[in-house]
C-alpha positions in Angstrom: 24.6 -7.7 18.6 22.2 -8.5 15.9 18.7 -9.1 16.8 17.5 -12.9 18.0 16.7 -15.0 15.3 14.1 -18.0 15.4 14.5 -21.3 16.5 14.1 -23.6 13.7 12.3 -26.2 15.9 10.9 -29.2 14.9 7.3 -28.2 15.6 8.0 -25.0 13.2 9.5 -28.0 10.6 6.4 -29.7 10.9 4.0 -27.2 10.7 6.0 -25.9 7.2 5.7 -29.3 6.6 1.6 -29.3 6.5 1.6 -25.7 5.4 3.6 -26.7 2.1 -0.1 -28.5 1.1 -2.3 -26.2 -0.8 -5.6 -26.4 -3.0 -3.6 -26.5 -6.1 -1.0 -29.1 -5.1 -3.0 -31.4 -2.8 -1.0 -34.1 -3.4 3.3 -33.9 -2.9 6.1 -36.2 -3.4 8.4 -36.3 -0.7 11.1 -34.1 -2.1 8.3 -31.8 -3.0 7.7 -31.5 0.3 11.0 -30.6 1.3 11.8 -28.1 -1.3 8.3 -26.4 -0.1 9.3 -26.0 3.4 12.5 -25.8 3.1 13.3 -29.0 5.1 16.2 -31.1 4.5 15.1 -34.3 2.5 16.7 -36.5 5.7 14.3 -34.5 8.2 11.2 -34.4 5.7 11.5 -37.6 5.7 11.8 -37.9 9.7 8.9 -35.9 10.3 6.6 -37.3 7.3 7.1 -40.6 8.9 5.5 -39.3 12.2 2.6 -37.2 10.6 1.8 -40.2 8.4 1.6 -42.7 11.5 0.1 -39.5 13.7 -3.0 -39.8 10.7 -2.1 -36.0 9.9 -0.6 -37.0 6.5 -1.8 -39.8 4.2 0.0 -41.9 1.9 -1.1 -42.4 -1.5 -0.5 -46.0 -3.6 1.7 -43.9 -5.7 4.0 -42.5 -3.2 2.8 -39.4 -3.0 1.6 -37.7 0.7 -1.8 -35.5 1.3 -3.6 -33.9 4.0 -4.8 -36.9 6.5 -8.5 -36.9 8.2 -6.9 -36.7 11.6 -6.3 -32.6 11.0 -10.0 -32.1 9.8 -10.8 -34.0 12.8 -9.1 -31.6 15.4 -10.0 -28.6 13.1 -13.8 -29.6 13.5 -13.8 -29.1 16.8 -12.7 -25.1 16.9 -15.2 -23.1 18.7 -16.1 -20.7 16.1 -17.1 -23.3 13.8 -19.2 -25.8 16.1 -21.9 -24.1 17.4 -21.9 -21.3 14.0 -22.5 -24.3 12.0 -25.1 -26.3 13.7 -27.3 -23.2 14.2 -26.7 -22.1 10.3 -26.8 -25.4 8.6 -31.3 -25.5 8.4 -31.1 -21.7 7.0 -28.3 -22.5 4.4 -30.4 -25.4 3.2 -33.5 -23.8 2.9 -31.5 -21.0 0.8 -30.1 -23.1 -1.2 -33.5 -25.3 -2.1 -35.1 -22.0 -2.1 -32.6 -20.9 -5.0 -30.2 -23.7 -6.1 -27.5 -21.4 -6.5 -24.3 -21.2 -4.4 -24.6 -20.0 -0.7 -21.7 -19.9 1.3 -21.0 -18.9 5.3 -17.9 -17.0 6.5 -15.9 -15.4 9.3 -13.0 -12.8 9.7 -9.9 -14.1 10.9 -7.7 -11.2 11.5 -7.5 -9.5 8.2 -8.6 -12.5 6.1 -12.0 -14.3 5.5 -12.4 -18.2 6.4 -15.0 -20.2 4.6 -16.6 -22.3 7.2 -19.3 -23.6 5.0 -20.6 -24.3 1.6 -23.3 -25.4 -0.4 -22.9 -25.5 -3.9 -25.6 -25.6 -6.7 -25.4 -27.8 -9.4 -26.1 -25.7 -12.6 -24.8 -22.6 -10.2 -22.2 -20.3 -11.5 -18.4 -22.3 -10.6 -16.6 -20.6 -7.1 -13.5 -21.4 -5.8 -15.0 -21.3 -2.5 -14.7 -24.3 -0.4 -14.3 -24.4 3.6 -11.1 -23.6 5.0 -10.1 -21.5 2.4 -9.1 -18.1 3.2 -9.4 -15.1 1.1 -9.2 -11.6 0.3 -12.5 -9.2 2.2 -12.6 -6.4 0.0 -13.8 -8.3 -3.2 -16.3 -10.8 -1.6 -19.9 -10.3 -0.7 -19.4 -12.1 2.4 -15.6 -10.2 3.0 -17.3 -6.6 2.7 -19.7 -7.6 5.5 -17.4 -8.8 7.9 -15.3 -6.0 6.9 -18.0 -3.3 7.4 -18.9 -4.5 10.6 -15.5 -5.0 12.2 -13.6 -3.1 14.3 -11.9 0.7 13.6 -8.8 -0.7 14.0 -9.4 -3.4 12.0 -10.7 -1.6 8.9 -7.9 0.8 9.1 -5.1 -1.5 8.8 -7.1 -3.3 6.0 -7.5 0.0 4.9 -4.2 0.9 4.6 -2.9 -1.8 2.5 -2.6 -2.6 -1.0 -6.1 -3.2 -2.0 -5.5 -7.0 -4.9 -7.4 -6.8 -7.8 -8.7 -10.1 -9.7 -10.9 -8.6 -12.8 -11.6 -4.8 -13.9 -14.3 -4.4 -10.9 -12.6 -4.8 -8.4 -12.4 -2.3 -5.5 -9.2 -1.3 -6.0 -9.7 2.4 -4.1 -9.3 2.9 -0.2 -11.8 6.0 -0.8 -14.5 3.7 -2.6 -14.0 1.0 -0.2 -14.6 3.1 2.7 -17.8 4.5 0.8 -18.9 0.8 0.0 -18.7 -0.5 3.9 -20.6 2.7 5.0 -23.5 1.7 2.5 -23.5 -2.0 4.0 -23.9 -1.0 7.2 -26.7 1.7 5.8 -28.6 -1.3 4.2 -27.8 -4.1 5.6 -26.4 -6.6 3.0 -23.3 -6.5 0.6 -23.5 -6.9 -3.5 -19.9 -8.1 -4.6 -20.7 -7.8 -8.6 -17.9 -9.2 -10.7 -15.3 -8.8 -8.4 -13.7 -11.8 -8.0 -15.0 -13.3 -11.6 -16.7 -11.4 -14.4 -19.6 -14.0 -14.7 -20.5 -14.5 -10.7 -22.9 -12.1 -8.5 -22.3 -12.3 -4.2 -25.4 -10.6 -2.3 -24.5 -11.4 1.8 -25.5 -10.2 5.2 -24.5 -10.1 8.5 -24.6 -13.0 11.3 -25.1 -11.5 14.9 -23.7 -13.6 18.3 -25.3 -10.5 20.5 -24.6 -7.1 19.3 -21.7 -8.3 17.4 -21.4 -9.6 13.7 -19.6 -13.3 14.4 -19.9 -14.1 10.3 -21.5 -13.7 7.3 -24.3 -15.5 4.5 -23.9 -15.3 1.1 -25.4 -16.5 -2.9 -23.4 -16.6 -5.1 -25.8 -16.4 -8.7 -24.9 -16.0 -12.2 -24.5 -11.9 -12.5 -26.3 -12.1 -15.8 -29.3 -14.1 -14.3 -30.1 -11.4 -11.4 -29.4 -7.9 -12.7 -31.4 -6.9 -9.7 -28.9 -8.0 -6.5 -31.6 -6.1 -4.5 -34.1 -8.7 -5.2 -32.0 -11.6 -3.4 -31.5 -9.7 -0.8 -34.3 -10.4 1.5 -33.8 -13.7 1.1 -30.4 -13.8 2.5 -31.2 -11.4 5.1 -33.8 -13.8 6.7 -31.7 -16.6 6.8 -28.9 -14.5 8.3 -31.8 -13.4 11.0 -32.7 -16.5 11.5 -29.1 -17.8 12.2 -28.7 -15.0 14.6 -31.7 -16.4 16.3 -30.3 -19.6 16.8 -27.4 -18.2 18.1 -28.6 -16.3 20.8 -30.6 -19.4 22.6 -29.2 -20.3 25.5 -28.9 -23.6 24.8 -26.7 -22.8 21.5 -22.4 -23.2 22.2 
């Protein structure tokens, strides 16, 4: 006999269902929906109804369904995010007024980054950053961090994978990469130089919770405005000391 397939349950419908959303279609028709997660229009329908009335979906005047509050609501409260954001908010503000430029907070989550927070400059170079987003380690500041600090195992299945590139400086090489995460954890802080865009510049540096890195800090400048990364990088490592500190008082979650 063939191996056991799946239920198709209605929790698994529903959760296509609010996966099918995205950064670059916020915003879905019904149908859209269904051909997204491959839900029968009848069903979509169903279970659209119940998200919408739940608060996890919202209905726009035009018919069209998005994300609801309710879901940032329950996301706000996971554990990695509560107590890392109230002790890093002060430093990331004082970054940012210090610079004006991009700075951005991060953790791993299994072989991806999560954005947890962002504050973006006005005149700063564009990201695509926002929080909640996940993306690729290997070609952020904040990514090669986490991904220098994290466990053998870890780095070895990242390793061992197809490295994506997104412009020509990309790490695209297991034997660089391996080189590059050595030198973070030599220096302590990460330069991510064109790697994701030509025009932006990433310095970052590691978060502690105890002896282990729990996330990362970054700015993100224009590259041609700092051709010295090494000179941002104090600042960035202070702030990433001090949210260490204020993670490791008792009174911190």
């Amino acid at each position: 006999m063939g191996g056991a397939v799946a239920a198709d349950t209605v929790i698994s419908r529903a959760l296509r269902i609010l996966s099918a959303f995205t950064a670059a279609q916020p915003s879905l028709s019904l149908s859209q929906i269904s051909r997204c997660a491959t839900v029968p229009l009848s069903t979509t329908h169903r279970l659209v109804g119940e998200l919408t009335a739940w608060g996890a979906l919202e209905r726009e005047p035009a018919g069209t369904y998005r994300i609801g509050l309710r879901l940032w609501e329950i996301a706000a409260l996971a554990p990695r995010s509560i107590g890392l954001r109230d002790a890093a908010l002060p430093y990331l503000e004082d970054l940012y007024e210090a610079t004006h430029e991009n700075v951005q907070l991060a953790v791993l989550d299994g072989l991806e980054v999560v954005y947890v927070e962002r504050i973006r400059g006005r005149d700063a170079v564009p990201v695509y950053t926002r929080p909640g987003l996940r993306f690729t380690p290997h070609a952020t500041g904040v990514g090669l961090v986490l991904l220098a600090h994290a466990d053998p195992d870890v780095q070895e299945r990242y390793l061992a994978a197809r490295l994506r590139t997104f412009t020509t400086k990309t790490i695209a090489d297991q034997r660089r990469l391996r080189s590059v995460l050595a030198e973070i954890r030599r220096t302590g802080y990460a330069v991510s130089d064109g790697q994701v865009t030509l025009d932006a510049l990433s310095v970052a540096a590691p978060v502690y919770g105890g002896d282990a890195v729990v996330a990362a800090l970054s700015i993100v400048v224009h590259a041609d405005r700092f051709p010295a990364p090494s000179a941002l990088a104090p600042a960035v490592i202070a702030a990433a000391r001090g949210i260490s500190r204020g993670l490791a008082r008792p009174s911190a979650p």
